[in-house]
VODRENZA-5249 format. One line per 2 residues: for each residue z, x, y of N, C-alpha, C, O, CB. Coordinates in steps of 0.001 Angstrom, whole numbers, plus 500000, padded with zeros to 6 digits. Glycine has a CB too. Layout:
% VODRENZA-5249
Z X Y Z X Y Z X Y Z X Y Z X Y | ...;
***
This chain:
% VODRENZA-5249
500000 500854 498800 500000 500000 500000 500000 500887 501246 501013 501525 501532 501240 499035 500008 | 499083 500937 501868 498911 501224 503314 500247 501233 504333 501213 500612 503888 497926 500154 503809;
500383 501738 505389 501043 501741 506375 500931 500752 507376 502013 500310 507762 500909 502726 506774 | 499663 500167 508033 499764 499167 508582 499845 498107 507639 499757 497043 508252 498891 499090 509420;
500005 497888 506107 499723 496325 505295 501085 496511 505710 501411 495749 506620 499117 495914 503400 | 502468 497734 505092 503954 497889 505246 504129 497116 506477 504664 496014 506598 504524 499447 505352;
503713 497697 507178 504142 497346 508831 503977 495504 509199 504807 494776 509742 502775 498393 510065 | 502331 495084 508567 502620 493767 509056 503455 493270 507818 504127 492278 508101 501241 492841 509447;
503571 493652 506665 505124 492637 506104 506294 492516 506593 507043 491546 506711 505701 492951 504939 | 506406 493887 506940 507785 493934 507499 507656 492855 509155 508587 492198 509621 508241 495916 507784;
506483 492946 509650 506891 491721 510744 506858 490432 510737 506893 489681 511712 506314 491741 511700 | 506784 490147 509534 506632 488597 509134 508326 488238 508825 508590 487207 508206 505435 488332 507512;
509116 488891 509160 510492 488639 509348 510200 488177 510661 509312 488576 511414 511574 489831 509157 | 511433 486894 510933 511731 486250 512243 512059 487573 513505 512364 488713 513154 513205 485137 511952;
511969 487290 514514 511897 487971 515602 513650 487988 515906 514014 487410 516930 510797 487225 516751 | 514559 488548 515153 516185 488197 515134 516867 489312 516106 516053 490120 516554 516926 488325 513403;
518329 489510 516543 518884 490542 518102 519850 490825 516659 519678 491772 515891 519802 489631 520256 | 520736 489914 516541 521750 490281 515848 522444 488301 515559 522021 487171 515800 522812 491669 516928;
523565 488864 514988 524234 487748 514254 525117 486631 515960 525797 487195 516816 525725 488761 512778 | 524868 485422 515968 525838 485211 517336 526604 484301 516505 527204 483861 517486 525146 484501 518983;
526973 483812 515798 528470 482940 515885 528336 482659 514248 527225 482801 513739 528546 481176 517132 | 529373 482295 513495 529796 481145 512530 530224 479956 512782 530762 479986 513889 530643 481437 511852;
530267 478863 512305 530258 477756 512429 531199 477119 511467 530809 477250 510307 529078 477408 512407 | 532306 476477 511592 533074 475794 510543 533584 474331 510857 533783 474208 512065 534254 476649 510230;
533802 473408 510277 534274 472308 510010 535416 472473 510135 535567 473672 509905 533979 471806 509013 | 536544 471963 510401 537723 472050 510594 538659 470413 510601 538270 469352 511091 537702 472883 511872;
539827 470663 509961 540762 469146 509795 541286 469024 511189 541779 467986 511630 542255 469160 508551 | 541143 470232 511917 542519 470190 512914 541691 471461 513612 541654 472523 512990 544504 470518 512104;
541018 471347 514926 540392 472332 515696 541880 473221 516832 541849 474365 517287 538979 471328 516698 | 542979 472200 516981 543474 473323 517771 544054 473906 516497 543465 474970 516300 544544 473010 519119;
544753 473730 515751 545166 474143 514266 544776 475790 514107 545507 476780 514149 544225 473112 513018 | 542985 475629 513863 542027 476454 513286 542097 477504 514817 542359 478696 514657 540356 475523 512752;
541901 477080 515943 541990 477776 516714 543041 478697 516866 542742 479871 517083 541824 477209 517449 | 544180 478376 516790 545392 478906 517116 545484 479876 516099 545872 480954 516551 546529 477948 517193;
545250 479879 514803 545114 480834 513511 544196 481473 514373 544755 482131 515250 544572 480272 511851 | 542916 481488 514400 541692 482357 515109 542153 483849 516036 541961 485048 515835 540895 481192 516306;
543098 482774 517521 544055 483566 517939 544573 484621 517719 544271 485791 517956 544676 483197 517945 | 545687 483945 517067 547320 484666 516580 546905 485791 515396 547662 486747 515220 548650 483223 515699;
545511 485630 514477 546172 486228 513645 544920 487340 513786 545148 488548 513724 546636 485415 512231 | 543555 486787 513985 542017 487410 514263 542023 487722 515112 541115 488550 515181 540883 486833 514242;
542870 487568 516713 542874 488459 517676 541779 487843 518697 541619 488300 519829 542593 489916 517102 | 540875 486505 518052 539850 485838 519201 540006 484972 519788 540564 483936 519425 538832 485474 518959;
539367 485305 521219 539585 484512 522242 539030 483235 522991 537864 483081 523352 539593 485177 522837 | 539634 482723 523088 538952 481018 523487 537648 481868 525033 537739 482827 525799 541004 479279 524513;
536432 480605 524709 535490 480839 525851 535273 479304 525854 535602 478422 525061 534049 481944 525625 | 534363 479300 527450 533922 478401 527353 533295 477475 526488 532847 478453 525890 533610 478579 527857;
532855 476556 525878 531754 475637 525250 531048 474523 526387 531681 474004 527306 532526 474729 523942 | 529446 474270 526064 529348 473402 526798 529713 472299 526837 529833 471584 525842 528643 473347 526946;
530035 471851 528390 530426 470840 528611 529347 469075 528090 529909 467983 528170 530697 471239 530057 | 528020 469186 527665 527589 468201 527263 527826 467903 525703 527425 466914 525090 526390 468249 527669;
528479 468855 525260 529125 468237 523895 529647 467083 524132 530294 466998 525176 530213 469014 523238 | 529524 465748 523180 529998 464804 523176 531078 465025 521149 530987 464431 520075 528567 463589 523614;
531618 465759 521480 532578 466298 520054 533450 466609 520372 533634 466788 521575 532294 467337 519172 | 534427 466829 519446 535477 467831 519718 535672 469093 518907 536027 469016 517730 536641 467191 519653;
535371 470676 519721 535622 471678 519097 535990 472531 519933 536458 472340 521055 534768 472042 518381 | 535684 473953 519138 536160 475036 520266 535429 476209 520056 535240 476446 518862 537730 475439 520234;
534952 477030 520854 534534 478340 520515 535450 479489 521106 536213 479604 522065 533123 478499 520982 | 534907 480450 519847 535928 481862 520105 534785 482778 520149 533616 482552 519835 537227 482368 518743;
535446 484086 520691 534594 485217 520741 535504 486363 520405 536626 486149 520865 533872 485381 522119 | 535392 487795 519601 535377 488701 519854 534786 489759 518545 534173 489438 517527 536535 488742 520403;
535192 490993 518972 534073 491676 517791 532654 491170 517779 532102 490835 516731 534558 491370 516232 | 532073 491121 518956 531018 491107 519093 529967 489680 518290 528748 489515 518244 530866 492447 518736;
530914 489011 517851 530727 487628 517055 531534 486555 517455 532673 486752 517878 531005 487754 515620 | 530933 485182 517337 531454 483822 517546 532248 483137 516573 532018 483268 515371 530466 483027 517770;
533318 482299 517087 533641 481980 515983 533366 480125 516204 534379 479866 516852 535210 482667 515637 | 532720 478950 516067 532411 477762 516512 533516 476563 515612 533402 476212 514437 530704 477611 516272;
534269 476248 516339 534918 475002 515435 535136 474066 515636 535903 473798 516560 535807 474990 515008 | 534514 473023 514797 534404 471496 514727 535132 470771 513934 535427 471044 512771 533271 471101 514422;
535567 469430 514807 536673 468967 514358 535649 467761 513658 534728 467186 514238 537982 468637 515535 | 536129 467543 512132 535796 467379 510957 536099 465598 511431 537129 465338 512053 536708 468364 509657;
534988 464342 511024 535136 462915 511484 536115 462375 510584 536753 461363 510872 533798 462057 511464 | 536288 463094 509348 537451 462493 508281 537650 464020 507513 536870 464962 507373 536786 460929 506985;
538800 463845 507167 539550 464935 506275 538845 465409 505197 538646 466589 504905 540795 464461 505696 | 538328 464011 504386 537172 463955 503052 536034 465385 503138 535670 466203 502292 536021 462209 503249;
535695 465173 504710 534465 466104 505024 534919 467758 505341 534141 468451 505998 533650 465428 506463 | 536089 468281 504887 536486 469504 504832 536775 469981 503479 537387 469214 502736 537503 469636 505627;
536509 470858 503153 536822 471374 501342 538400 471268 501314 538970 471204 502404 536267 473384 500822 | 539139 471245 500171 540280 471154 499722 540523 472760 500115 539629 473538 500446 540398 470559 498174;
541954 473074 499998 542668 474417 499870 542367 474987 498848 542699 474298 497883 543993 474425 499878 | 541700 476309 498444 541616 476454 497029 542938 477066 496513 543641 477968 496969 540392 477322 496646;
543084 476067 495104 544593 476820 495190 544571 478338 494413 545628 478740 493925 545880 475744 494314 | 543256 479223 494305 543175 480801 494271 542690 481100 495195 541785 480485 495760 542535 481484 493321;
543276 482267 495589 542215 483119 496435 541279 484020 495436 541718 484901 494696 543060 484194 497547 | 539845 483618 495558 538846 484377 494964 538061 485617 495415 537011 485189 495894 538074 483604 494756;
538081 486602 495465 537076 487337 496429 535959 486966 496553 535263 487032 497566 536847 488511 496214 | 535548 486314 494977 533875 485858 494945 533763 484971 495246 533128 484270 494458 533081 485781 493928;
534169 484380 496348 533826 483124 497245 533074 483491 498208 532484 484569 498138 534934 482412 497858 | 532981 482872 499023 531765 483063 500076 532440 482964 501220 532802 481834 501549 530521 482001 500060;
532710 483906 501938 533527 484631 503577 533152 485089 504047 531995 485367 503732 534432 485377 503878 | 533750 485690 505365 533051 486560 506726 534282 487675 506308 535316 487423 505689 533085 485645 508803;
533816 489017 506864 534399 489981 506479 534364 490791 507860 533248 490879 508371 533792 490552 505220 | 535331 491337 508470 535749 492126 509425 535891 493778 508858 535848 493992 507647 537088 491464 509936;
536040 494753 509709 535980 495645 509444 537806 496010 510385 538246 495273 511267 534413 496204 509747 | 538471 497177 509904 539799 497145 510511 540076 498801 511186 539182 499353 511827 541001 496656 509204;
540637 499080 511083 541021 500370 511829 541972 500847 511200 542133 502032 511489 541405 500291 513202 | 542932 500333 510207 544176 500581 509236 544426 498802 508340 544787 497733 508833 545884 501175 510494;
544083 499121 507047 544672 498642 505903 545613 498382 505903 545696 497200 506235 544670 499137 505079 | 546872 498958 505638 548258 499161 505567 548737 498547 506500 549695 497790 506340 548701 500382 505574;
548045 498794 507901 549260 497780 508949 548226 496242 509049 548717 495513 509911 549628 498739 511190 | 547331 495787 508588 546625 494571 508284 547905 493913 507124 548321 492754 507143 544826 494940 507560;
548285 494849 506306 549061 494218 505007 550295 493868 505863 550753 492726 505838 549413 495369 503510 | 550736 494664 506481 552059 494525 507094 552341 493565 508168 553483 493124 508297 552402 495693 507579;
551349 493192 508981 551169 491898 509625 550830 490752 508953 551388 489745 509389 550312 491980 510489 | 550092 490596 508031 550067 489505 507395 551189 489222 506292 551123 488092 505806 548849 489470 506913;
552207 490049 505812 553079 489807 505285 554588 489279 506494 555509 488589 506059 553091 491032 504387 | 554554 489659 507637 555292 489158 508924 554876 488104 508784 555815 487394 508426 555105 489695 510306;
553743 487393 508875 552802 485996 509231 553165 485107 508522 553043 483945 508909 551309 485997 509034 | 553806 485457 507079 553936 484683 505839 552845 484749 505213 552763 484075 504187 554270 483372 505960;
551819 485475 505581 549970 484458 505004 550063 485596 503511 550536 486728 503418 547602 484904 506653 | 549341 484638 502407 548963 484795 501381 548288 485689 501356 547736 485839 502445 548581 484004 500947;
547966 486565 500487 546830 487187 500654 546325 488228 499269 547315 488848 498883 547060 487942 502002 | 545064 488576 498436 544810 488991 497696 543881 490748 498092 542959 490887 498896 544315 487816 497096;
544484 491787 497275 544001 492642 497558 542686 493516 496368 542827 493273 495170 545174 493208 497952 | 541837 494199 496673 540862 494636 495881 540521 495904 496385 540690 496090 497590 539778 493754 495792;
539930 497095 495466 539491 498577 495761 538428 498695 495023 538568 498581 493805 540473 499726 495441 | 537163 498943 495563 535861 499024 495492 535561 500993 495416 535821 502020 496043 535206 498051 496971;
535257 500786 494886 534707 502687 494353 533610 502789 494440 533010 501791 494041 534859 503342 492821 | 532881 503734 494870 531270 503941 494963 531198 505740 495057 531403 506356 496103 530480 503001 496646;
530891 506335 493839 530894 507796 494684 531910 508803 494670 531712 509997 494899 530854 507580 496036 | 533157 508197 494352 534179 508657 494838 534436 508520 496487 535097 509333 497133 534141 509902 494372;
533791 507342 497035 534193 506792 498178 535317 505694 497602 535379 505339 496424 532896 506190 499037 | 536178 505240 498658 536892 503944 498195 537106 503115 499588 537371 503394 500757 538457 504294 497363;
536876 502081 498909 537194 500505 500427 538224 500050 499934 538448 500008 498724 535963 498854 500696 | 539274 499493 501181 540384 498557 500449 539575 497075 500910 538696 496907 501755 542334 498780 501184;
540096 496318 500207 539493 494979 500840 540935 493571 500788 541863 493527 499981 537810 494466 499609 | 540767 492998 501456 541961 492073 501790 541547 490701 502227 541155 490502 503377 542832 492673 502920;
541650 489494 501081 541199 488497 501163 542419 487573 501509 543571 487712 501100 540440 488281 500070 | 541804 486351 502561 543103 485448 502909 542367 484242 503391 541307 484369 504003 544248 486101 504148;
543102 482611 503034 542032 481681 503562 542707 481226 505014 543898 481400 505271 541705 480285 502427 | 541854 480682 505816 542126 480009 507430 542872 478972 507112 543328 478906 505970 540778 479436 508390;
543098 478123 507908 543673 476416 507761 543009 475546 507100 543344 474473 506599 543777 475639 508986 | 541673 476307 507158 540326 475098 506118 540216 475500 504941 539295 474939 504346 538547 475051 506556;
541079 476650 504028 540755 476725 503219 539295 478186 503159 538972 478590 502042 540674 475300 503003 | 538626 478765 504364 537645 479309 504547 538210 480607 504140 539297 480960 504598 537048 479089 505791;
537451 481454 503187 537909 483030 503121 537487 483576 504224 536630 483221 505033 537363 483908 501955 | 538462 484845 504150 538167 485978 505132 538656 487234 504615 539744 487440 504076 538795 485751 506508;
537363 488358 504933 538325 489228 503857 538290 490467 505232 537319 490626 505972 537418 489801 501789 | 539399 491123 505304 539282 492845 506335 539261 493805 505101 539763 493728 503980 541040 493401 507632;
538390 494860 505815 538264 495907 504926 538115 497435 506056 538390 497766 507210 536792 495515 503830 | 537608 497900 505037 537666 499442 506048 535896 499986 504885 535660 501036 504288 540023 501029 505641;
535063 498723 505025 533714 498806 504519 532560 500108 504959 531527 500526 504437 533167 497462 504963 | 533355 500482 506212 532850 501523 506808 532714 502935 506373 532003 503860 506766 533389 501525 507714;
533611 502820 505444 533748 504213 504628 532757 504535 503780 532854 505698 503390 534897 504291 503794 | 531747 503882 503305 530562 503278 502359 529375 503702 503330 529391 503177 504443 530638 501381 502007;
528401 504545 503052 527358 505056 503543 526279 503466 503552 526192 502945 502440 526891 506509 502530 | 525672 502893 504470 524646 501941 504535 523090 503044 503910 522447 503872 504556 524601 501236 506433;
522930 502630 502561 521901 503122 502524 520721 502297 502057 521250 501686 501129 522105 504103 501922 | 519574 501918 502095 518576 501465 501852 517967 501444 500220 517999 502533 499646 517910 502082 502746;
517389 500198 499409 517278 500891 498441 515672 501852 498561 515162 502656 497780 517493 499852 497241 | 515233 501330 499881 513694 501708 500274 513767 502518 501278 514937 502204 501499 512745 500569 500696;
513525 503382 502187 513855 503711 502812 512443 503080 503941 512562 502558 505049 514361 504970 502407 | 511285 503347 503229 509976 502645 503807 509981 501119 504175 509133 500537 504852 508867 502790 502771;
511362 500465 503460 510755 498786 503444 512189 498201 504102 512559 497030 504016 510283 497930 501469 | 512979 499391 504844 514145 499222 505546 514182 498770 507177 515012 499320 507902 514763 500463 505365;
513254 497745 507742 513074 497667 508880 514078 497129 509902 514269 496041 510447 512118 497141 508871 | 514809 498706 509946 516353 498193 510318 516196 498539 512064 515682 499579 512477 517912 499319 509320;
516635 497671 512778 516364 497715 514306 518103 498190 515154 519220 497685 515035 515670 495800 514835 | 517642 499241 515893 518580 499655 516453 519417 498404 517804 518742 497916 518710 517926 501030 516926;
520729 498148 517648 521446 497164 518465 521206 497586 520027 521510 498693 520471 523081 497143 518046 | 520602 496515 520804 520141 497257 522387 521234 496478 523374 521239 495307 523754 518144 496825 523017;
522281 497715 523682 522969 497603 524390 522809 498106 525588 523845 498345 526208 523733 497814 523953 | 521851 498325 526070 522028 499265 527507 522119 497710 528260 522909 497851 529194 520363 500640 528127;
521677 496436 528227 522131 495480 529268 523575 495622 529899 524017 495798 531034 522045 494152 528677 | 524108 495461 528612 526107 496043 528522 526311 496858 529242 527292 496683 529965 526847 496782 527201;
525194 498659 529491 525971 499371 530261 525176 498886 531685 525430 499749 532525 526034 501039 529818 | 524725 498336 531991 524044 498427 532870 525334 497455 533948 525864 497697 535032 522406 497915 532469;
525428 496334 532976 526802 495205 533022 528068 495788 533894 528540 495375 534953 527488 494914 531277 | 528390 496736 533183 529997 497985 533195 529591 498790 534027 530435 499680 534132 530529 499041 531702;
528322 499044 535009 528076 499521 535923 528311 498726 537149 529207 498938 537966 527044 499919 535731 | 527281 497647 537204 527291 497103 537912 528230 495629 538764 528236 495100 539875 526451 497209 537565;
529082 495414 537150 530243 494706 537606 531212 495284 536378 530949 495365 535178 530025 492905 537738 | 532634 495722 537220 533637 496744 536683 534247 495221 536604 535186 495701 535970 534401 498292 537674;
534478 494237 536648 535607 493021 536376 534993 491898 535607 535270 490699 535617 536213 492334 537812 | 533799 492784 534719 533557 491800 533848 534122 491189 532638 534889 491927 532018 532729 492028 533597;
533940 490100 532189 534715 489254 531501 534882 490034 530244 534155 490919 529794 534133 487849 531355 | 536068 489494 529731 536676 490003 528645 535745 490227 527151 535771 491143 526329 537828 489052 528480;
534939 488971 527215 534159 488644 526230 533219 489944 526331 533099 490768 525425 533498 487171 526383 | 532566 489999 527589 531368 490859 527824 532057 492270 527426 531193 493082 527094 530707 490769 529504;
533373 492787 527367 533638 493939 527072 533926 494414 525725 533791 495505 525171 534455 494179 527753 | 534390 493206 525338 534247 493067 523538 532915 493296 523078 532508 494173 522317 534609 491505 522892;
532254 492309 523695 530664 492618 522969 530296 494160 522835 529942 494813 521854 529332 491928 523991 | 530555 494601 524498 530120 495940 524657 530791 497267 523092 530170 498061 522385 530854 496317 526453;
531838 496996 523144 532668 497867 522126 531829 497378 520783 531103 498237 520282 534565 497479 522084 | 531863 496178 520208 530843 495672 519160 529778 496219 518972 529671 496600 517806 530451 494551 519306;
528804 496467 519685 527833 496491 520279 527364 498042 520067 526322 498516 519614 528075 495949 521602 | 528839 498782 520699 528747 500259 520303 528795 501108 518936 528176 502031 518407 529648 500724 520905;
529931 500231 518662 530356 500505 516991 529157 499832 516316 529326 499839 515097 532008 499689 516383 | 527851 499178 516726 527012 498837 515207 526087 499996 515393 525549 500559 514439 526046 497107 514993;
525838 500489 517182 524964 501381 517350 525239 502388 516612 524262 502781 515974 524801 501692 518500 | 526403 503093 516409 526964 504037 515375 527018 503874 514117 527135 504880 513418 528044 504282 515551;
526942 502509 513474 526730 502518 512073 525032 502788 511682 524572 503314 510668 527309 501040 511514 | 524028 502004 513340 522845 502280 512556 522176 503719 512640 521536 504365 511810 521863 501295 512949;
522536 503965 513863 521915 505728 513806 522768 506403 512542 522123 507235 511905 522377 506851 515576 | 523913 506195 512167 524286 506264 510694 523127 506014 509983 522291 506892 509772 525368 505287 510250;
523040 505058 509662 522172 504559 508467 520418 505382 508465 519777 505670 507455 522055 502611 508716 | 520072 505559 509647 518794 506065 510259 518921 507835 509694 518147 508478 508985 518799 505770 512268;
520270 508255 510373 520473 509627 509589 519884 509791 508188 518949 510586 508098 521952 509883 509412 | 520329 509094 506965 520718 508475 506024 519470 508351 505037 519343 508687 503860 521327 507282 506500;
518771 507871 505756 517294 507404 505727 516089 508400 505653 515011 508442 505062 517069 506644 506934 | 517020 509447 506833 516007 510568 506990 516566 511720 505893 515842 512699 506073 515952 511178 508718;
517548 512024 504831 518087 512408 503923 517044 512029 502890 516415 512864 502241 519389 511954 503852 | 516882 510562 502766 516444 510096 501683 514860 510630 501432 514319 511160 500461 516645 508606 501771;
514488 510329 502462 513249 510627 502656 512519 511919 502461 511362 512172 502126 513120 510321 503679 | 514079 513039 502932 513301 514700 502414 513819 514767 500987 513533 515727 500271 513939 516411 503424;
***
């Protein structure tokens, strides 16, 4: 296969920036919010005002968090009474394991732990559900090289933050959100020129 056939497959992927929000159902939106808070560290933003619903949006780590308050209880999943890893969750990345365990054991919150090996690399991983029953797992996933199984069919796009610095130039009292993003924003730029390194390994 040719280089331009590579090239137009690879652009027949949607025209995508990055990930902006999750979306959940919720029994109880200030409930879900207040967990979001207290325990995820995210912060209430605006939502528009022509919603005719009731929810709430959060922001930080460079991701949304959207929550909708559920028309009957029926329409939210039950509590599972395991925590599974192989369920289907959003996964954060942490800065220390050990004090993640140690706050969530302050919190009271449940929580299941797992160690992933690759290499003689190791991830801890730490699964726990929200008020809905939704997994969430923190890890320290970062320790794990992003590598491609292609390196040719990897059409991985670098995160374009210079708006951000341009932002932190030009207004020093910008919003909280906008400075989160920025830090987000920085830390993926560093995982992908990671991965780009990585790539260029593979390749010689």
């Amino acid at each position: 296969m040719g280089v331009l056939q590579e090239e137009s497959l690879s652009n027949c992927a949607l025209p995508l920036l990055s990930l902006n929000h999750v979306s959940y159902l919720c029994k109880s939106v200030t409930e879900s919010a207040k967990f979001y808070q207290d325990v995820l560290g995210f912060v209430l933003i605006r939502r528009p005002s022509s919603f005719q619903f009731e929810g709430a949006w959060l922001f930080n780590y460079g991701v949304g968090i959207h929550l909708l308050q559920c028309n009957s209880i029926n329409d939210v999943q039950q509590m599972p009474a395991k925590i599974n890893p192989k369920d289907n969750h959003i996964s954060f990345q942490c800065t220390d394991v050990e004090l993640v365990k140690k706050r969530l054991g302050e919190m009271g919150m449940k929580y299941e732990t797992a160690l992933v090996e690759e290499g003689g690399v190791f991830v801890d991983q730490i699964f726990f559900h929200d008020p809905d029953g939704y997994m969430i797992e923190i890890c320290n996933c970062e320790n794990i090289p992003i590598l491609p199984l292609s390196a040719s069919a990897c059409p991985v796009k670098k995160p374009q933050i210079q708006s951000y610095v341009n932002d932190k130039k030009s207004n020093p009292q910008r919003s909280m959100a906008t400075t989160k993003a920025l830090n987000a924003a920085e830390m993926e730029t560093r995982m992908v020129e990671s991965l780009f390194a990585n790539m260029i390994d593979i390749a010689l």
